[in-house]
KOLGU-623574 format. One line per field, with one value per residue: x, y, z of N, C-alpha, C, CB in turn; residue in three letters. Coordinates in steps of 0.02 Angstrom, whole numbers, plus 50000, padded with zeros to 5 digits. Glycine has a CB too. Layout:
BEGIN
nc1 = [X;...]
nc2 = [Y;...]
nc3 = [Z;...]
cac1 = [X;...]
cac2 = [Y;...]
cac3 = [Z;...]
cc1 = [X;...]
cc2 = [Y;...]
cc3 = [Z;...]
cbc1 = [X;...]
cbc2 = [Y;...]
cbc3 = [Z;...]
r = [ala;...]
//
This chain:
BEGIN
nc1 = [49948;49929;49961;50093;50094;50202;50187;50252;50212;50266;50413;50447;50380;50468;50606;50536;50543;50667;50728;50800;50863;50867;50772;50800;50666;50640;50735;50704;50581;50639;50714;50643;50548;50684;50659;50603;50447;50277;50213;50203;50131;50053;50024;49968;49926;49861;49917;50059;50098;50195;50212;50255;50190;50266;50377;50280;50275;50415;50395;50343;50417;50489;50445;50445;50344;50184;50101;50020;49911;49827;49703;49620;49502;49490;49530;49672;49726;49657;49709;49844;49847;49808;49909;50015;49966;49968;49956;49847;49712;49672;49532;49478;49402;49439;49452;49549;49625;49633;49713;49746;49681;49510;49390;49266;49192;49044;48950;48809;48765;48871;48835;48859;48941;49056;49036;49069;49192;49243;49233;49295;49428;49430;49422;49564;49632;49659;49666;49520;49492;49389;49413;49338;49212;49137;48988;48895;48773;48835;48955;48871;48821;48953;48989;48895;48929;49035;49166;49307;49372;49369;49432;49456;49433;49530;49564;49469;49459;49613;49600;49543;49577;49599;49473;49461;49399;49258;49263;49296;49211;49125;49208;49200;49077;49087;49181;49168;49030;49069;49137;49075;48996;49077;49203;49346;49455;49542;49638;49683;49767;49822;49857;49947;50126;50061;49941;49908;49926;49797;49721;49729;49711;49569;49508;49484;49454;49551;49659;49760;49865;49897;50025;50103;50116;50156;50231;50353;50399;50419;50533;50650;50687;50706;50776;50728;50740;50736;50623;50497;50518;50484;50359;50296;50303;50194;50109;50096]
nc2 = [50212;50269;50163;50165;50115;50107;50133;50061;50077;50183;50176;50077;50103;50214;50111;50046;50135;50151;50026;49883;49868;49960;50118;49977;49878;49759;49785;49948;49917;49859;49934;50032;49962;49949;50079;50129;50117;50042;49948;49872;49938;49868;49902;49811;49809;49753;49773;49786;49903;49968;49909;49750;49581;49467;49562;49558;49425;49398;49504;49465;49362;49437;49538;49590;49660;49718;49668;49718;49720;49796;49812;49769;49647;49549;49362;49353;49427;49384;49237;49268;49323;49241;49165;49224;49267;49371;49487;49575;49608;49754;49785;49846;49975;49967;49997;49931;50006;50142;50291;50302;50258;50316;50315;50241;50089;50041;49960;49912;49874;49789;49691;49547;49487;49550;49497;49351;49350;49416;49313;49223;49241;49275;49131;49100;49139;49282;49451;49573;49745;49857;49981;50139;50280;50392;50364;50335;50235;50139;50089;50058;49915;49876;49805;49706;49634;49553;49627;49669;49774;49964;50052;50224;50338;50472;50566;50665;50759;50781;50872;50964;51045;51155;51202;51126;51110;51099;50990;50874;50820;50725;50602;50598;50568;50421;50342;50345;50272;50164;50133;50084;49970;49881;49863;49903;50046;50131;50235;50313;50394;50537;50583;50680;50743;50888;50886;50768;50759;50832;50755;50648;50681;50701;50594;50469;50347;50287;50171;50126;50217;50222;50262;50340;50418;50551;50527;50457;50562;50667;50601;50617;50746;50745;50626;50444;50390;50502;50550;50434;50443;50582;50578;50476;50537;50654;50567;50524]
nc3 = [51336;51161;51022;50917;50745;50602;50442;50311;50169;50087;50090;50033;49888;49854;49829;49730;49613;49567;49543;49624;49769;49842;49950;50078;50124;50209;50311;50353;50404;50510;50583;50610;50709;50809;50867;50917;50861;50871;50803;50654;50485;50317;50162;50041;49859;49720;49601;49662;49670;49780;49900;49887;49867;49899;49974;50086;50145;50191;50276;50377;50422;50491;50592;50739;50824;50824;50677;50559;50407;50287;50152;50019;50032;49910;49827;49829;49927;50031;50043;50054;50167;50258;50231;50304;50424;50505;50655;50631;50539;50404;50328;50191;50091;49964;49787;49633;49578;49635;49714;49832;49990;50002;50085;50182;50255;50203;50290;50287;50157;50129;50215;50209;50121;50197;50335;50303;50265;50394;50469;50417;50446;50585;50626;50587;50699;50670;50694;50668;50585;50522;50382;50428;50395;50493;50489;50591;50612;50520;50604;50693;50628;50591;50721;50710;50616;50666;50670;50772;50764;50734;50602;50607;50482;50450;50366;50318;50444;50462;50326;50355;50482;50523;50563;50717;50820;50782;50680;50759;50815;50777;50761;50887;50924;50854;50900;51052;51033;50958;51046;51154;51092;51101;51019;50983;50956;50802;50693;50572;50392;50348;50455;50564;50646;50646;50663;50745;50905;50934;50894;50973;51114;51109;51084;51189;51189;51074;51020;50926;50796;50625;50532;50404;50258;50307;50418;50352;50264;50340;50397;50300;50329;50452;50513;50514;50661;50731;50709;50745;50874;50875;50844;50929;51052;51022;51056;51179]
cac1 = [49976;49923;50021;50102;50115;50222;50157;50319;50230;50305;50487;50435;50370;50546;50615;50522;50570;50712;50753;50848;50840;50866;50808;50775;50589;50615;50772;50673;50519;50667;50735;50566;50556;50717;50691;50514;50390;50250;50200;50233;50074;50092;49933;50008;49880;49859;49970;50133;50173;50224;50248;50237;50165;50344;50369;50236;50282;50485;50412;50314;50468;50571;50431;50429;50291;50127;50109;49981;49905;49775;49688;49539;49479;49485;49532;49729;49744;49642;49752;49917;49851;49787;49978;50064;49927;49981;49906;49786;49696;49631;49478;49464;49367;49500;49451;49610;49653;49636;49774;49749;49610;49462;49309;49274;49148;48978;48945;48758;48762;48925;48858;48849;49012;49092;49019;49084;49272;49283;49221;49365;49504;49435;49435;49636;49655;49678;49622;49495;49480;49352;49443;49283;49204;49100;48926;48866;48749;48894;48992;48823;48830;49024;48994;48836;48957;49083;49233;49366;49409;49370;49500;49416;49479;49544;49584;49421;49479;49659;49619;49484;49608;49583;49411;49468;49352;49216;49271;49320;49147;49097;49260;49230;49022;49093;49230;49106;48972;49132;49166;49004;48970;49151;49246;49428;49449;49626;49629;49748;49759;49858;49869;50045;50148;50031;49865;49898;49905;49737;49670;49721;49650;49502;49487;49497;49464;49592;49706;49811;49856;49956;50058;50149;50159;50162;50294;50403;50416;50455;50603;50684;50698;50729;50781;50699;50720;50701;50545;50486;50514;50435;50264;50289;50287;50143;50037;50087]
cac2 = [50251;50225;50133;50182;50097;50146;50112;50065;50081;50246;50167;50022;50147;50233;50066;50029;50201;50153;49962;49859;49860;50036;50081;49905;49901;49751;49827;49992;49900;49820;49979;50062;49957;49979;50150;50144;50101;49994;49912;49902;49923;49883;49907;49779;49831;49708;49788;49789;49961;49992;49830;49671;49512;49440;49610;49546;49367;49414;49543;49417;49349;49489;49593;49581;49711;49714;49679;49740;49712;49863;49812;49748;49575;49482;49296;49337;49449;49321;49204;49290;49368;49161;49111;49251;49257;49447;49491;49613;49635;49788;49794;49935;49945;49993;49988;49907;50072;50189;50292;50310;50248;50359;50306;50183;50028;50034;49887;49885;49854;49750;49637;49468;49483;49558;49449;49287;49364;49430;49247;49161;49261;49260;49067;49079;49176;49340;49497;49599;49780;49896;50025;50172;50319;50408;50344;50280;50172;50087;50079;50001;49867;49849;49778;49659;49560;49512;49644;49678;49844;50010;50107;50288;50367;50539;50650;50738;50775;50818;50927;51041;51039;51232;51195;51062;51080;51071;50931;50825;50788;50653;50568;50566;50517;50377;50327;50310;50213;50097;50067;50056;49893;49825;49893;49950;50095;50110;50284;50319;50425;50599;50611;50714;50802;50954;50867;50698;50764;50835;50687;50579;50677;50719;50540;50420;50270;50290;50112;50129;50261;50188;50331;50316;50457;50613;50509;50454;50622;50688;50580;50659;50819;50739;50572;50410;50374;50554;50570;50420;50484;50628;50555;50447;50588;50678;50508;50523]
cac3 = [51280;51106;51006;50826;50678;50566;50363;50271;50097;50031;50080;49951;49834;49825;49790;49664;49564;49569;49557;49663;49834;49903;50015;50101;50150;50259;50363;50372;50456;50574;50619;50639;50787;50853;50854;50962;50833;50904;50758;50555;50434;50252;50128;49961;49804;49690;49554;49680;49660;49798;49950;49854;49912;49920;50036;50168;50179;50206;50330;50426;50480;50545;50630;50818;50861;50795;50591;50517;50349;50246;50102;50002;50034;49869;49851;49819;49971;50092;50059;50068;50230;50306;50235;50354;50493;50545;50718;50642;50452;50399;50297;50157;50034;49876;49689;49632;49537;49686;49721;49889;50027;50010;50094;50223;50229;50198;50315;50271;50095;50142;50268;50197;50128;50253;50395;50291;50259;50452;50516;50410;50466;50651;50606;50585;50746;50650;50742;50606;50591;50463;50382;50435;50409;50537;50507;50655;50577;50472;50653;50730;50576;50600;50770;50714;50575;50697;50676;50824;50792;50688;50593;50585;50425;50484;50300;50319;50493;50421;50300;50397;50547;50564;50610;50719;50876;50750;50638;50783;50851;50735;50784;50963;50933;50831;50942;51077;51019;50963;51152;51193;51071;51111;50958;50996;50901;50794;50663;50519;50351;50369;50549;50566;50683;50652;50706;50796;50986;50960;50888;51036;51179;51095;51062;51222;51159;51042;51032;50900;50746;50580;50502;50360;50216;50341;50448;50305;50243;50386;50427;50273;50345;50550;50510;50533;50724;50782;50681;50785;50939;50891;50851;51006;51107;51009;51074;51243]
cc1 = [49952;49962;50028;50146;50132;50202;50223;50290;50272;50396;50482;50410;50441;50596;50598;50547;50615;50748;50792;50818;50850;50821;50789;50718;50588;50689;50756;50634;50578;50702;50671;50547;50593;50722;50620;50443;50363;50197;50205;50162;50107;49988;49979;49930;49894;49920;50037;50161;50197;50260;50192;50221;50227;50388;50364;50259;50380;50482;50387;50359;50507;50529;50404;50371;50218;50132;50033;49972;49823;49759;49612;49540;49450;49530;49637;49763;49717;49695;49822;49902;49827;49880;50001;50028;49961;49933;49855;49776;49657;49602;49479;49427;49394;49464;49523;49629;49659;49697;49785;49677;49573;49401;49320;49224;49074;48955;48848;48755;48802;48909;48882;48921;49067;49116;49069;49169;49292;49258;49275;49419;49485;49436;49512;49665;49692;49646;49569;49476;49427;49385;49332;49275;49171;49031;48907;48826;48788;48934;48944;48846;48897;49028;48950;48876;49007;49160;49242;49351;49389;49426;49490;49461;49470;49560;49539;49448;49554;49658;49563;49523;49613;49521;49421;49413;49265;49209;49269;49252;49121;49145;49235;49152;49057;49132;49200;49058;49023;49131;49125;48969;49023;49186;49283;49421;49545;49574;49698;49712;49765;49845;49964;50069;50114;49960;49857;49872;49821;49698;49661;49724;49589;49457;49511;49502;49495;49631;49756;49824;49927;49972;50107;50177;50176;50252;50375;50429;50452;50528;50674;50715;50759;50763;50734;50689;50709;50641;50505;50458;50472;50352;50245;50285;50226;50080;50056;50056]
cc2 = [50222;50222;50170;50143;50119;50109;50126;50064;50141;50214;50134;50066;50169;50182;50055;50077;50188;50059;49943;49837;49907;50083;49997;49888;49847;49786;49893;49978;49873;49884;50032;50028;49972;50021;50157;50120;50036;49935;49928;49867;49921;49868;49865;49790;49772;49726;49802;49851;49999;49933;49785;49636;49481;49491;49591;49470;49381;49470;49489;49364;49384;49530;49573;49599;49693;49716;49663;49733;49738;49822;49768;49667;49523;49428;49315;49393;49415;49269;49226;49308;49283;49141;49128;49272;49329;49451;49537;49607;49697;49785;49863;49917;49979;49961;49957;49969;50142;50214;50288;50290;50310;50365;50237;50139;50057;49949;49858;49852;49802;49701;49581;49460;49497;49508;49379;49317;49351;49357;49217;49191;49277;49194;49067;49112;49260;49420;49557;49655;49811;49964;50082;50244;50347;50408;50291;50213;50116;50045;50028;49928;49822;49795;49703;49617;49541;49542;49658;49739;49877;50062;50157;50311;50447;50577;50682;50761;50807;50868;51001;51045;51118;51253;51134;51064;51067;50986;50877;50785;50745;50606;50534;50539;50443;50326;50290;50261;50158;50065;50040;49963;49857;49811;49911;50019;50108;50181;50305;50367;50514;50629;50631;50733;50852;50925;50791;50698;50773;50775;50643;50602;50687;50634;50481;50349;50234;50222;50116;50174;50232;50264;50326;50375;50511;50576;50496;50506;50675;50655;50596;50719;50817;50672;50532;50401;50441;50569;50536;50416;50546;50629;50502;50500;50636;50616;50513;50569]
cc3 = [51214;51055;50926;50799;50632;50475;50318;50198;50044;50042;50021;49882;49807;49814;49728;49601;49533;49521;49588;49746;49874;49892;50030;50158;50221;50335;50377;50424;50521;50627;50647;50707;50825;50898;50898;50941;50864;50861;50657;50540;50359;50233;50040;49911;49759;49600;49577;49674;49720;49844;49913;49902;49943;49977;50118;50192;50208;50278;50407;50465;50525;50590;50694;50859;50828;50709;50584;50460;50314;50189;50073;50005;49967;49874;49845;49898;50035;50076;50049;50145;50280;50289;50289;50414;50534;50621;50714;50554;50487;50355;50259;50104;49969;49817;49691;49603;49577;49709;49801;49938;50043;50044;50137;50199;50232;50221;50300;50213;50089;50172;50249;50190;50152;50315;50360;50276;50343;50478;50479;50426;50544;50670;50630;50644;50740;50694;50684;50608;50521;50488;50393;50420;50469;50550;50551;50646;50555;50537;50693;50672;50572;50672;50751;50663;50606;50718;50767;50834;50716;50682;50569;50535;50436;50416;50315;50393;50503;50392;50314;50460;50592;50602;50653;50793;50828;50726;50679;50810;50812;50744;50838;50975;50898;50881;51002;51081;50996;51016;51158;51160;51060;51041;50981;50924;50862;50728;50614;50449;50362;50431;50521;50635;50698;50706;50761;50885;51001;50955;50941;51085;51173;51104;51127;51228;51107;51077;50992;50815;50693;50547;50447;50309;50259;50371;50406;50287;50295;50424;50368;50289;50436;50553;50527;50624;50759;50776;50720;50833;50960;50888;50882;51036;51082;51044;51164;51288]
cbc1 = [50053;49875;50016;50129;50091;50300;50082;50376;50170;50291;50529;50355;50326;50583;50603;50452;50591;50718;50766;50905;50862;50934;50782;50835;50511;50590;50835;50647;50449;50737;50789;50497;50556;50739;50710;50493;50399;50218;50139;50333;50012;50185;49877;50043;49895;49771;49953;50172;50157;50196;50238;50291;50126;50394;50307;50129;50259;50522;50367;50266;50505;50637;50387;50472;50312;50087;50172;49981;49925;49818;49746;49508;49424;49489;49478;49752;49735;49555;49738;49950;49777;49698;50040;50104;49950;49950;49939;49795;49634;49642;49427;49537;49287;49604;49448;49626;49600;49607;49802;49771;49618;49452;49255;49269;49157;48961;48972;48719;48775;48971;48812;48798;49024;49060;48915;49031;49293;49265;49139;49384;49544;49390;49419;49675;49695;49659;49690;49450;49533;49256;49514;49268;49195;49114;48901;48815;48720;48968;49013;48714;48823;49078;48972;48752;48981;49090;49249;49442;49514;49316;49553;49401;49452;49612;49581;49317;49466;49675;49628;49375;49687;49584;49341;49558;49348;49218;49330;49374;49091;49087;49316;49269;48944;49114;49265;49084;48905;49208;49176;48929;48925;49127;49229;49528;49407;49678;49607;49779;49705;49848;49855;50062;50191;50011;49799;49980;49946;49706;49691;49770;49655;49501;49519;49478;49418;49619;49679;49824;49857;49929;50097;50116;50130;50080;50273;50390;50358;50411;50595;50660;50595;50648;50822;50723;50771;50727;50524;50501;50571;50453;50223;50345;50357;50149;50049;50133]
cbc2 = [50251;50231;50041;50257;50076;50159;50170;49998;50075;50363;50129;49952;50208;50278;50032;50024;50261;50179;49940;49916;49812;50085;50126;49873;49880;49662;49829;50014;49822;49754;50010;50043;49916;49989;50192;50225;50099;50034;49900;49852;49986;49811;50045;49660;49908;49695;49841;49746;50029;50045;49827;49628;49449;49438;49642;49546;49290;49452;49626;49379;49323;49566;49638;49610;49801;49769;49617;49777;49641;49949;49797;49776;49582;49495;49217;49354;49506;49278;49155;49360;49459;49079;49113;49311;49166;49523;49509;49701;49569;49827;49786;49989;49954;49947;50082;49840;50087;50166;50350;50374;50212;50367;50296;50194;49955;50058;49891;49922;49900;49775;49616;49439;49488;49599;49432;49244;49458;49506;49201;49127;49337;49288;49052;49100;49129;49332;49550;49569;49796;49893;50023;50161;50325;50448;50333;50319;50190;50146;50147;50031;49904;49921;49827;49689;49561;49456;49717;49665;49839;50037;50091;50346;50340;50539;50649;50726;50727;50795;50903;51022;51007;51287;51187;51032;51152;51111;50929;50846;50833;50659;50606;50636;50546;50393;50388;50328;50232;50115;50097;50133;49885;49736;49938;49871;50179;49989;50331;50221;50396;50648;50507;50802;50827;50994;50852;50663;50836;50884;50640;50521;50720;50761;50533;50429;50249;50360;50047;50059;50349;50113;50367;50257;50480;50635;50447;50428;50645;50695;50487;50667;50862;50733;50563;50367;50328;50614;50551;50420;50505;50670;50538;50403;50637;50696;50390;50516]
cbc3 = [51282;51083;51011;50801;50655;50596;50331;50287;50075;50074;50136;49963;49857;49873;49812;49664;49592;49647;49525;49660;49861;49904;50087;50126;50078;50249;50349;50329;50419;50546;50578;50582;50808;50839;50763;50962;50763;50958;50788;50495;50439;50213;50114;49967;49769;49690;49518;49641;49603;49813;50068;49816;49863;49841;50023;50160;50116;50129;50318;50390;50463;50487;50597;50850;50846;50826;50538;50519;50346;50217;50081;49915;50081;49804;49788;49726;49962;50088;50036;50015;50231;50253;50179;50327;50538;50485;50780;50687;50383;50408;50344;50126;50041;49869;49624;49596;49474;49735;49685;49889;50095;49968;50009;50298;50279;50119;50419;50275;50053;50171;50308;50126;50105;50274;50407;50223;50226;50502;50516;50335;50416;50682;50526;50517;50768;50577;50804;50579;50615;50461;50301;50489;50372;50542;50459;50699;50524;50416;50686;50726;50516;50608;50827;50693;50498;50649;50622;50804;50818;50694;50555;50643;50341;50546;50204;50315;50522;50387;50225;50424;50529;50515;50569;50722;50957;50707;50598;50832;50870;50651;50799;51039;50888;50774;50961;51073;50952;50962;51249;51169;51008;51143;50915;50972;50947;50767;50714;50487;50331;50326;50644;50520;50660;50562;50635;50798;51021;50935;50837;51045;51229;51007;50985;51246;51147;51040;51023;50905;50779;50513;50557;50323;50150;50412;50480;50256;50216;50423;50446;50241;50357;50620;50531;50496;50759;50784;50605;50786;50949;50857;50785;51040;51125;50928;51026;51260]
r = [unk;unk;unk;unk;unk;unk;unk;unk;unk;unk;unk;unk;unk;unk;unk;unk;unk;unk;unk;unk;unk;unk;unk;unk;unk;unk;unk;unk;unk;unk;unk;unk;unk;unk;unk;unk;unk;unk;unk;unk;unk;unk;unk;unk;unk;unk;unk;unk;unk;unk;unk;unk;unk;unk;unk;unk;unk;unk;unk;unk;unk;unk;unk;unk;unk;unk;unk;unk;unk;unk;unk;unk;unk;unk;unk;unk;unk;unk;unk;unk;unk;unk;unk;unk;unk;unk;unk;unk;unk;unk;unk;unk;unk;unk;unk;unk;unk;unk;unk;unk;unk;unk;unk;unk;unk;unk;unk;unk;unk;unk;unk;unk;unk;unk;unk;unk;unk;unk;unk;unk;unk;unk;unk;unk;unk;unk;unk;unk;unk;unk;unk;unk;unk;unk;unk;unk;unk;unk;unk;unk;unk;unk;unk;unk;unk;unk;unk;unk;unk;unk;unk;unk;unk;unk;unk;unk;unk;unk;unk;unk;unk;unk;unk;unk;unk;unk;unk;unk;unk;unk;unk;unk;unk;unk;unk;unk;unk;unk;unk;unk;unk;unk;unk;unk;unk;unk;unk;unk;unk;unk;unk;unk;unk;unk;unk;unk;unk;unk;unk;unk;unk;unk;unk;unk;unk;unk;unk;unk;unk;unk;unk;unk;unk;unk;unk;unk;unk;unk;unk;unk;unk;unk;unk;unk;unk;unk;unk;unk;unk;unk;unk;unk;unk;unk;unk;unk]
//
């Protein structure tokens, strides 16, 4: 089955709006397991607006399942991410001003510095993913500096979802040639309710999908743990 991570930054966002502490981002991530979730992602930006640094180290104690940690690899997010040693980084390549992850790695142009990030955090026993697009090339390149695992970036695949036996075939070449040079494959960025099932039979080598604004939003409407449940059972 593949697993879901649930992306508590929009709870921390509606904190912040607000001030204080409601809701409470890390008793969200604790009930997000409760409740089925098979791991908590957080993406912290260097301007805090949404999960602070002080966020990830407070979550790094309470989260049982898989913790996850999204974001760009400068020197104040390597070492917040070597203090709390999560069982996975993800790799993105964010402007600091970005509102949202747009674009995956360009591992050619990237190597050097790539290769020397993912060797010190496979150093600390960290597990290292590249956030990706679907150039194969980039995916060949992702394998030759050392990463773990690719995290296909699914919006273009989201928002053409009416063409979806089209769209999907660059997924499932990419996906592929992943296995084939011992890449796990892991996929996030508006997967929903509407499109997730297809994504993950289309996609067999599918390991694990982080979900966060579609899911959040939707537990407004269904609550948090039925929402869940319900995109646990869209992965099964």
């Amino acid at each position: 089955m593949v697993r879901l991570s649930v992306n508590i930054n929009k709870v921390a966002t509606l904190r912040n709006a607000r001030g204080g502490n409601v809701p409470n981002v890390i008793q969200v991530a604790k009930d997000c397991e409760a409740f089925g979730a098979e791991g908590i992602t957080v993406h912290p930006r260097p301007d805090e607006r949404h999960i602070r640094y002080d966020d990830v180290r407070k979550l790094s104690e309470v989260v049982t399942t898989e913790f996850n940690i999204e974001g760009y690899p400068n020197k104040s997010f390597i070492d917040l991410v070597k203090e709390v040693k999560p069982h996975q980084v993800t790799l993105v390549p964010d402007a600091p001003d970005v509102l949202t992850s747009n674009a995956g790695w360009d591992t050619i142009k990237n190597e050097a510095f790539l290769k020397e990030v993912i060797t010190d955090l496979k150093n600390q026993s960290i597990r290292v993913s590249l956030f990706m697009d679907t150039e194969l090339t980039f995916i060949e390149g992702a394998a030759k500096i050392g990463a773990d695992r690719i995290e296909l970036y699914t919006e273009h695949y989201a928002s053409n979802y009416n063409h979806k036996e089209e769209i999907i075939l660059p997924y499932q070449k990419s996906a592929k040639l992943a296995n084939e040079l011992d890449l796990s494959v892991n996929a996030g960025h508006d997967l929903s309710l509407e499109n997730l099932r297809y994504f993950k039979q289309q996609i067999p080598e599918l390991m694990e999908v982080s979900i966060g604004h579609a899911l959040i939003s939707d537990a407004l409407y269904f609550g948090l743990e039925n929402t869940i449940q319900m995109y646990l059972r869209e992965l099964k």
